[in-house]
C-alpha positions in Angstrom: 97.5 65.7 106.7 98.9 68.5 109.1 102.3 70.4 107.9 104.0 73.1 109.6 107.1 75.2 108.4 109.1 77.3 109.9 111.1 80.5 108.6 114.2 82.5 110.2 115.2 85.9 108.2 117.9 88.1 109.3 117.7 90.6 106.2 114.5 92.1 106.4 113.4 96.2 106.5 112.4 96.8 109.7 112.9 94.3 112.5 117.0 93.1 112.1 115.0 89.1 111.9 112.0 88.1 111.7 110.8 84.6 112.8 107.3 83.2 111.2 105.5 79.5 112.3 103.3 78.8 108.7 100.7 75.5 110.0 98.2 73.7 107.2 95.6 70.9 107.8 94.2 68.9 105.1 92.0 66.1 104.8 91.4 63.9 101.9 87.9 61.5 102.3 87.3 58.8 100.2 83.3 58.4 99.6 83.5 55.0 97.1 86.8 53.4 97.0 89.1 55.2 94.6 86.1 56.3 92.7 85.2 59.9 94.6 86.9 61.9 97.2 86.4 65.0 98.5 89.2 66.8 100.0 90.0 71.0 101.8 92.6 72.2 103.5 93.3 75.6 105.6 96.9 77.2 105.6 99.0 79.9 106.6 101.1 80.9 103.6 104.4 82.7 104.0 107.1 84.1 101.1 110.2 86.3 101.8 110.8 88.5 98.8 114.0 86.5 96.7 117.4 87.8 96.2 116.9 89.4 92.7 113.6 91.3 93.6 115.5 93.2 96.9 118.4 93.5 95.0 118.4 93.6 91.4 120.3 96.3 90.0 118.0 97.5 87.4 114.8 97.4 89.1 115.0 96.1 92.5 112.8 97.1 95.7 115.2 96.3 98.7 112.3 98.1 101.0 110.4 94.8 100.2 108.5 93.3 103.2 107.4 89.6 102.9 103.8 88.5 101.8 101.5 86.8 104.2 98.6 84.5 103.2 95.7 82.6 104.5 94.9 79.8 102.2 91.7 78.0 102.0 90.8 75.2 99.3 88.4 72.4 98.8 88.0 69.9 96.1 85.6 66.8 94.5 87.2 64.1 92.6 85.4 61.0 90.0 86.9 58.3 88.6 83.5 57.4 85.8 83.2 54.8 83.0 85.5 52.7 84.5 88.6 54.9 85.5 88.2 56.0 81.8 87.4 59.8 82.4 88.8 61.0 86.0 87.1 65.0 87.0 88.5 67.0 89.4 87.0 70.3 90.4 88.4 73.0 93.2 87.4 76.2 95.0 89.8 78.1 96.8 90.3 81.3 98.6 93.5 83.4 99.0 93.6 86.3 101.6 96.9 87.8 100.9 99.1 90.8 102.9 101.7 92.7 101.1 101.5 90.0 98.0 104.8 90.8 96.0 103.9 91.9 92.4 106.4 92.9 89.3 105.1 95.9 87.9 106.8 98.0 84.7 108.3 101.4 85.5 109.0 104.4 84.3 111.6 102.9 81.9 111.7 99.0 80.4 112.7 98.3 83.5 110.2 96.3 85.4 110.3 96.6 89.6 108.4 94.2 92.2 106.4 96.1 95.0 103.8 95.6 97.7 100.1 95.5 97.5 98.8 96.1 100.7 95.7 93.5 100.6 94.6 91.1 97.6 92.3 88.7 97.6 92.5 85.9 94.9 89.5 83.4 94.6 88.2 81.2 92.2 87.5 77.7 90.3 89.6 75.2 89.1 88.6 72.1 87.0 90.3 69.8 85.5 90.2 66.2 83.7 92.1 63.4 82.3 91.9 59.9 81.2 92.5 57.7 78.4 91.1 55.9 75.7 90.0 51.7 76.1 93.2 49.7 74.9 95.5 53.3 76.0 95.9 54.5 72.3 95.1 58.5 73.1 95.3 59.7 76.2 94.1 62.7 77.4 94.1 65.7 79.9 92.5 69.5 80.5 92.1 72.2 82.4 90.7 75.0 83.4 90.2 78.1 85.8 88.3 80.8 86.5 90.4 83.6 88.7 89.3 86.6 90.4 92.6 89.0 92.1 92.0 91.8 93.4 93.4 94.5 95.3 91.0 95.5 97.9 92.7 98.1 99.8 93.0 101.9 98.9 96.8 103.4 98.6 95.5 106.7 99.7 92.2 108.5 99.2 90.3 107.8 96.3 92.3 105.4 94.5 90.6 104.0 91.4 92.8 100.6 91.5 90.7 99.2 94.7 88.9 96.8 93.5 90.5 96.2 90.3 92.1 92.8 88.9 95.7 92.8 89.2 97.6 93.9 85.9 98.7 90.4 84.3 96.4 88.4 85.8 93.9 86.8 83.9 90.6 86.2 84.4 90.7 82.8 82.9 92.5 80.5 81.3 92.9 76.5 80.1 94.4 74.0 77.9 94.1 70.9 76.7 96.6 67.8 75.9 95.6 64.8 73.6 98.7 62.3 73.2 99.0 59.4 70.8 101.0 56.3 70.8 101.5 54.2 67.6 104.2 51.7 67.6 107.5 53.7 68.2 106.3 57.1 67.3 104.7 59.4 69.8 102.2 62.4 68.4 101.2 65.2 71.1 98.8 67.8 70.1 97.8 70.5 72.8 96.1 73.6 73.0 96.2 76.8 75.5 93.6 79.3 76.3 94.8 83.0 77.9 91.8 84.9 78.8 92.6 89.0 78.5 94.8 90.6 80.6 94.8 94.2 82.2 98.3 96.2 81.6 97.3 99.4 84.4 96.4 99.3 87.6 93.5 101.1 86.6 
């Protein structure tokens, strides 16, 4: 599955435009009928900063460059007990320049800036399915996430190497839904794992 996208700015700091080419390759393989696949794909990731982060006016950074990413995933699906339980489960890798991140300020006002160099990796599984006869059905997730800035701002800078701020390190949920007759009964459940509010 190859994609390719193409962006034209002509607001950005520096050059007066600035003209980026983002390719992606995927492949998905199917190993037993619809019963297991495995899957990757390589990008080139591209995101201009938005209107309200340049120009906000309680908070905005109009010196703002854009964020630049090379993306890298793979992924194993099952379908087991007969298509009752489907499993999913992902690895990817996100090198990222000048990722844009809203940090608080000085104030309550919170401002977006640029961190020079992130990388973002991690695991990603999920499930869903549903009960013989389709009386409950059923979905979850989870991930595991690792962000972290891995350049130095200037000499010995205690945030290299850190997880970014609001990030956390994991997190899930879980969805169980019910039909009986004409009434509907959801009941779900979401897992935040701490979060960092420094830099530091």
């Amino acid at each position: 599955f190859p994609s390719l996208r193409y962006d034209l700015l002509s607001d950005t700091p520096g050059p007066r435009s600035l003209k980026v080419w983002s390719p992606g390759l995927g492949a998905n393989l199917a190993l037993d009928g619809e019963r297991l696949f495995v899957r990757a794909r390589i990008s080139r990731g591209f995101r201009a900063p938005t209107f309200n982060q340049r120009y906000w006016l309680e908070g905005g950074n109009p010196d703002l460059h854009p964020e630049f990413s090379d993306a890298y995933d793979a992924g194993l699906g099952a379908s087991v007990i007969d298509r009752v339980l489907h499993l999913e489960a992902s690895v990817f890798l996100h090198d990222i320049v000048d990722k844009i991140v809203w940090m608080p300020g000085a104030g309550v006002f919170w401002s977006p800036k640029n961190i020079q160099h992130v990388l973002s990796q991690g695991v990603e599984l999920r499930l869903h399915g549903a009960t013989p006869g389709g009386l409950f059905r059923y979905r979850a997730n989870g991930q595991v996430l690792s962000t972290k800035k891995m350049n130095q701002s200037f000499v010995g800078d205690a945030t290299e190497g850190r997880q970014l701020p609001y990030t956390p390190a994991y997190s899930g949920g879980a969805v169980l839904d019910g039909v009986f007759g004409d009434l509907g009964v959801s009941l779900s459940l979401h897992v935040v794992g701490p979060r960092y509010t420094l830099e530091t």
